[in-house]
Backbone as a printed PyTorch tensor [residue, N CA C, xyz], in Angstrom:
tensor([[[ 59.0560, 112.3960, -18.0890],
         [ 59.9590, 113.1850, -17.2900],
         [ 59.1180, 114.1570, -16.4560]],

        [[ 59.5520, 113.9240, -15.0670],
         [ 58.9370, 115.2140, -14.1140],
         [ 60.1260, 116.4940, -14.0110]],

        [[ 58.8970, 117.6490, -14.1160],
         [ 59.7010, 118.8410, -13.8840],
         [ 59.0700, 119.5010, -12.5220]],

        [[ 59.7940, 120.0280, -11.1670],
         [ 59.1270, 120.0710,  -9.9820],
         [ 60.1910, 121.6190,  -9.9130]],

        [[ 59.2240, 122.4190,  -8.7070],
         [ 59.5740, 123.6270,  -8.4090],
         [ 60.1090, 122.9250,  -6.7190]],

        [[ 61.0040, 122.9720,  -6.0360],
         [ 61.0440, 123.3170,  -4.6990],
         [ 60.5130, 125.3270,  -4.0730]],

        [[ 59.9460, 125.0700,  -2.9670],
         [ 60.0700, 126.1280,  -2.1650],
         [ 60.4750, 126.1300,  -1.2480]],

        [[ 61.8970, 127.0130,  -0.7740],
         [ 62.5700, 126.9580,   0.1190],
         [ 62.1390, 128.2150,   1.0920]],

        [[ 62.6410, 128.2510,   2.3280],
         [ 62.4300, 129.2680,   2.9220],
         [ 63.7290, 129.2060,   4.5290]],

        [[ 64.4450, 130.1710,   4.2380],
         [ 65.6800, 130.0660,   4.8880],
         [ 65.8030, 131.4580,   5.5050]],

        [[ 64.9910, 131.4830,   7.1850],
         [ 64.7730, 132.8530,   8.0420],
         [ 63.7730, 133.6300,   7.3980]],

        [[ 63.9840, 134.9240,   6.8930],
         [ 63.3040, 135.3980,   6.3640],
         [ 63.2240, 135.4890,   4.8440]],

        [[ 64.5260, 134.8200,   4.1600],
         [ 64.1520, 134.7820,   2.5860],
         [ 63.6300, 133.5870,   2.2830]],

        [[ 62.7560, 133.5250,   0.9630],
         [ 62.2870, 132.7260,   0.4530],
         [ 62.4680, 132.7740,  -1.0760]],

        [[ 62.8360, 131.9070,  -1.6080],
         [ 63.5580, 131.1810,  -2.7980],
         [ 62.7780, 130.1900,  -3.4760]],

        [[ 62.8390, 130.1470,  -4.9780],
         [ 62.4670, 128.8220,  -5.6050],
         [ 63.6050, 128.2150,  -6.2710]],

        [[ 64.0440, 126.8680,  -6.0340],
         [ 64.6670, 126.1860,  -7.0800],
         [ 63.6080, 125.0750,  -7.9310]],

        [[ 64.3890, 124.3080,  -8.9970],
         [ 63.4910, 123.6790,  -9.4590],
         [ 64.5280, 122.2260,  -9.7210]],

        [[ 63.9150, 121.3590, -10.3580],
         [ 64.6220, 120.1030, -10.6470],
         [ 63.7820, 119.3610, -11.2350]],

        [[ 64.7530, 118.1930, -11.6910],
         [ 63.3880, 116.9290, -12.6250],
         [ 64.2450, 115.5960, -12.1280]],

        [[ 63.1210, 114.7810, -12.4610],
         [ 63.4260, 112.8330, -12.6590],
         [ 63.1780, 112.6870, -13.5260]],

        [[ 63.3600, 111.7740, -13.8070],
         [ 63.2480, 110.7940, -15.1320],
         [ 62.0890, 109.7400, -14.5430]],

        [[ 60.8070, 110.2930, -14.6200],
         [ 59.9190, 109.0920, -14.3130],
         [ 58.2810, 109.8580, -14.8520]],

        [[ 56.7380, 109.2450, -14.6910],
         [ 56.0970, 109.2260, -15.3550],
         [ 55.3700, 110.3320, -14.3610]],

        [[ 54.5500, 110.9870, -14.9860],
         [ 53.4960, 111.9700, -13.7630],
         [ 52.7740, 111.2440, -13.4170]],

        [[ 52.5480, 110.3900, -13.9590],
         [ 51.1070, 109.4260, -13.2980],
         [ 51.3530, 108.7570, -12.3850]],

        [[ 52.7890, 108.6000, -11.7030],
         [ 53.7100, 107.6150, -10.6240],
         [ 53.3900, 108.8420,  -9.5490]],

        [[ 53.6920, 110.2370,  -9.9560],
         [ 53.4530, 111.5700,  -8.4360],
         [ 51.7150, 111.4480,  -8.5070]],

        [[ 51.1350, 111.3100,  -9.1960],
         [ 49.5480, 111.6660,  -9.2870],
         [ 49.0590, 110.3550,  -8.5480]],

        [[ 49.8550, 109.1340,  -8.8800],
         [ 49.3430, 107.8890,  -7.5620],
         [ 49.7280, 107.4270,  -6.7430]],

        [[ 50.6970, 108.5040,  -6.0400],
         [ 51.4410, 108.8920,  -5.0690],
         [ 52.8440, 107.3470,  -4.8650]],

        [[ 53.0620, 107.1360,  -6.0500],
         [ 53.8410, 105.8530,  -5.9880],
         [ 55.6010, 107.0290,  -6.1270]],

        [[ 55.4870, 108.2120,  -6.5540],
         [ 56.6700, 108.9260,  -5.7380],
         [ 55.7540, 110.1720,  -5.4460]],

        [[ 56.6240, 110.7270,  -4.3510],
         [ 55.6260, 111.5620,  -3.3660],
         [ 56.7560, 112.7140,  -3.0310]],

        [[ 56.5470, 113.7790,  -2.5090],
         [ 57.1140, 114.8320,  -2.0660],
         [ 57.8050, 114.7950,  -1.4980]],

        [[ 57.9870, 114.2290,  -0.5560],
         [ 59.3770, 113.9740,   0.6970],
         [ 60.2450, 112.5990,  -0.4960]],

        [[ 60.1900, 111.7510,  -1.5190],
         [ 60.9070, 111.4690,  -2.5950],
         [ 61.7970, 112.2860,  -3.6390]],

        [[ 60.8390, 113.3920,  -3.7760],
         [ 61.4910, 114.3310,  -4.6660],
         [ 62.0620, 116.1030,  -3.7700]],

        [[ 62.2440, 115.5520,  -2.4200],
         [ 62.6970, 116.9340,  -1.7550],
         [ 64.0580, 115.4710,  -1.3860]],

        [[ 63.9910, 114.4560,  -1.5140],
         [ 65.1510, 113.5690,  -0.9620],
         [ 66.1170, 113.4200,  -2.4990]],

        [[ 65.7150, 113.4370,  -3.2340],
         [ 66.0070, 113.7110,  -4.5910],
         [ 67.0950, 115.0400,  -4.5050]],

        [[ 66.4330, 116.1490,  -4.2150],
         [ 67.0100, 117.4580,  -4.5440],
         [ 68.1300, 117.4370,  -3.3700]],

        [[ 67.4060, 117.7020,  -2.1830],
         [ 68.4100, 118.0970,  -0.9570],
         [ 69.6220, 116.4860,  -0.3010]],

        [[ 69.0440, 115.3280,  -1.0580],
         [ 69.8680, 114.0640,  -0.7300],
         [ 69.8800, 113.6690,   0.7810]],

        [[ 68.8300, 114.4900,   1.2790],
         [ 69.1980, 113.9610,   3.0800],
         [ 67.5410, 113.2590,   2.9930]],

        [[ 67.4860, 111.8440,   3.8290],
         [ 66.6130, 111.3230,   4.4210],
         [ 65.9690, 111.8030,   5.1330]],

        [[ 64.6220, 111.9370,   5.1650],
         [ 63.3750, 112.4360,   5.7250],
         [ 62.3140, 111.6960,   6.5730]],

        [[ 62.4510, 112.0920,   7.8470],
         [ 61.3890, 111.1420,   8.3820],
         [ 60.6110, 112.3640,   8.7790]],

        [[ 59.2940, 111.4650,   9.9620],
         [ 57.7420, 112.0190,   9.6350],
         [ 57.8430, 113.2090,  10.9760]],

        [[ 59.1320, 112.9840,  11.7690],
         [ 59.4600, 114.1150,  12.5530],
         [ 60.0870, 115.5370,  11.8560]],

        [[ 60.2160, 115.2080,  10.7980],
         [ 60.9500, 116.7030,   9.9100],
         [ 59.7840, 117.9480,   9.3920]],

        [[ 58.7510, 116.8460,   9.7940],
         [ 57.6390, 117.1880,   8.9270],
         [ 57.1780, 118.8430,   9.5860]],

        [[ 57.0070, 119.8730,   8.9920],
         [ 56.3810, 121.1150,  10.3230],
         [ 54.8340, 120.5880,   9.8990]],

        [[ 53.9040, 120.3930,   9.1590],
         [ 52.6420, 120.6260,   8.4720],
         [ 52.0110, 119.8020,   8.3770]],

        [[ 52.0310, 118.5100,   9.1590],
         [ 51.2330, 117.1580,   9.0720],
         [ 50.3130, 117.2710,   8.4100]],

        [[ 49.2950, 118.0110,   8.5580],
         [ 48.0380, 117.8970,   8.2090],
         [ 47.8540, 118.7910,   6.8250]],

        [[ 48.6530, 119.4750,   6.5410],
         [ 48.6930, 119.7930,   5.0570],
         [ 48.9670, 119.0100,   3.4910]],

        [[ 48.3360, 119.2550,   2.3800],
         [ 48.5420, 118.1900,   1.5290],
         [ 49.5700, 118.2220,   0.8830]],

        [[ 50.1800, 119.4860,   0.5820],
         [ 51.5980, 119.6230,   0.9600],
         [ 52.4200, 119.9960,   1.5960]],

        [[ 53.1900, 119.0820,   2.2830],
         [ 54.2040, 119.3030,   3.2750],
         [ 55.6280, 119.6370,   3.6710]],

        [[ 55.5430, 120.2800,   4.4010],
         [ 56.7000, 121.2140,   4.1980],
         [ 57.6300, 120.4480,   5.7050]],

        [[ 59.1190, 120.2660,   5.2400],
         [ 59.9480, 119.9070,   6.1110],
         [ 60.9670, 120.3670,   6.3000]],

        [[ 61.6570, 120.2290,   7.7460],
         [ 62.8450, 121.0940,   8.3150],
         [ 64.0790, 120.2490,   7.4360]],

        [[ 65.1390, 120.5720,   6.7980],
         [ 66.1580, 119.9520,   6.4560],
         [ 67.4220, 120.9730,   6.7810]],

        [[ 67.6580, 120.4940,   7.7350],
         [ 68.9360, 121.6410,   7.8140],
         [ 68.4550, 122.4880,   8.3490]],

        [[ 69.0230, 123.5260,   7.9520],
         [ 68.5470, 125.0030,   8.6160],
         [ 67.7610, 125.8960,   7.6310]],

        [[ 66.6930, 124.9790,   6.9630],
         [ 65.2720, 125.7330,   5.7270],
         [ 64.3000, 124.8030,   5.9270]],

        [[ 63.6600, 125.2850,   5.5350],
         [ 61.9100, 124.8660,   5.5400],
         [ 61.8690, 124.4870,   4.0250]],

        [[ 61.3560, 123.5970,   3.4320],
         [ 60.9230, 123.1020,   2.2960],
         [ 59.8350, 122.1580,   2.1610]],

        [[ 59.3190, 122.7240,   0.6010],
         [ 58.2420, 121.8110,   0.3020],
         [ 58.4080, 121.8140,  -1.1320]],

        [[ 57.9190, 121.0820,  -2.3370],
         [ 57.6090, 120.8660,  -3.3560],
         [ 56.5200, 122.5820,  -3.9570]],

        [[ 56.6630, 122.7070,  -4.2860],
         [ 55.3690, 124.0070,  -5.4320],
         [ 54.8780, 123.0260,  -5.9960]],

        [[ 55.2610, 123.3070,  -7.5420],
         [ 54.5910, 122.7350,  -8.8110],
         [ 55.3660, 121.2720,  -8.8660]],

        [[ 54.5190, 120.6980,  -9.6650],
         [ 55.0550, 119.1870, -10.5340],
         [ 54.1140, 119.1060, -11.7410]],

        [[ 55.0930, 119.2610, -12.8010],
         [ 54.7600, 119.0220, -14.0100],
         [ 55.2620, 117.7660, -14.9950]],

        [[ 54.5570, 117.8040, -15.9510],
         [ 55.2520, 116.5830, -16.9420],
         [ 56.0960, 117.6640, -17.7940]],

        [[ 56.9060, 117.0870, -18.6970],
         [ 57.9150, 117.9410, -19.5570],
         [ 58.5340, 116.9790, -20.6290]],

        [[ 58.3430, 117.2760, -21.5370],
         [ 58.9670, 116.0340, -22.6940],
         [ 60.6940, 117.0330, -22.7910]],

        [[ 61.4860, 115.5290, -23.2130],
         [ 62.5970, 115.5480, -23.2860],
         [ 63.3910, 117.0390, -24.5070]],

        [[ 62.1620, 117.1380, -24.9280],
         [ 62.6790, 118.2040, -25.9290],
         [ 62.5580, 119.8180, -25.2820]],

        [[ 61.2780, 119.9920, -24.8570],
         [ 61.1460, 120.8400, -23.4770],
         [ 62.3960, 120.9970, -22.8870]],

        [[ 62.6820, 119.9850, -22.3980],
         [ 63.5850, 120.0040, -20.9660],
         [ 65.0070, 120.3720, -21.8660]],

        [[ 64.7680, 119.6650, -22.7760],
         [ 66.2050, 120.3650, -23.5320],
         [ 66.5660, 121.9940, -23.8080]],

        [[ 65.2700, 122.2550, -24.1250],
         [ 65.4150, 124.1250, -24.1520],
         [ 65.9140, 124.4130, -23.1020]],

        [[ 64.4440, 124.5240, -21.8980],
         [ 64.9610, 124.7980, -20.7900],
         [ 66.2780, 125.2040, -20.7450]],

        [[ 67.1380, 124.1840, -20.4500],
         [ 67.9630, 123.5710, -19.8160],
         [ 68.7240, 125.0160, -20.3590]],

        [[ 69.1190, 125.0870, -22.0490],
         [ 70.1570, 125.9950, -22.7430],
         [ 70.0800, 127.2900, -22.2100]],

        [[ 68.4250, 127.5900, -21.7230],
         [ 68.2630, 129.1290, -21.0410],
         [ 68.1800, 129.3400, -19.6390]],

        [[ 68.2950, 128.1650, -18.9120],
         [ 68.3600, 128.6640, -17.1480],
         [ 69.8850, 128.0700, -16.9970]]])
């Protein structure tokens, strides 16, 4: 199980949400799912390479709507983890 931070940024505030999949870290680490996967995941809108503001950054941050987003962290998290979590946020 992946556990991922989004960073949003909407005018002048900036926000973290977070979210998970159900898939292996070693699938984000060999880029077989990738950041614009797991910001299509969270926000559900399709992303192409024009959304992109940061081409050349290794993480990239894209226009969706009316915010700027990119991925923060990506972690692994076992199911028991994620179960705490879950009872306290």
């Amino acid at each position: 199980m992946i556990i991922y931070t989004i960073e949003i940024q909407d005018g002048e505030r900036e926000y973290t949400e977070w979210n998970y999949i159900t898939a292996d870290i070693q699938d984000y680490n060999d880029d077989v799912i990738t950041d614009r996967d797991l910001l299509y995941d969270f926000f559900g809108t399709e992303l192409e390479d024009s959304d992109c503001v940061d081409l050349e950054q290794k993480t990239k941050s894209y226009w969706i709507g009316d915010v700027i987003a990119c991925i923060g962290k990506v972690n692994s998290i076992t199911e028991r983890t994620f179960r705490i979590i879950r009872e306290y946020v």
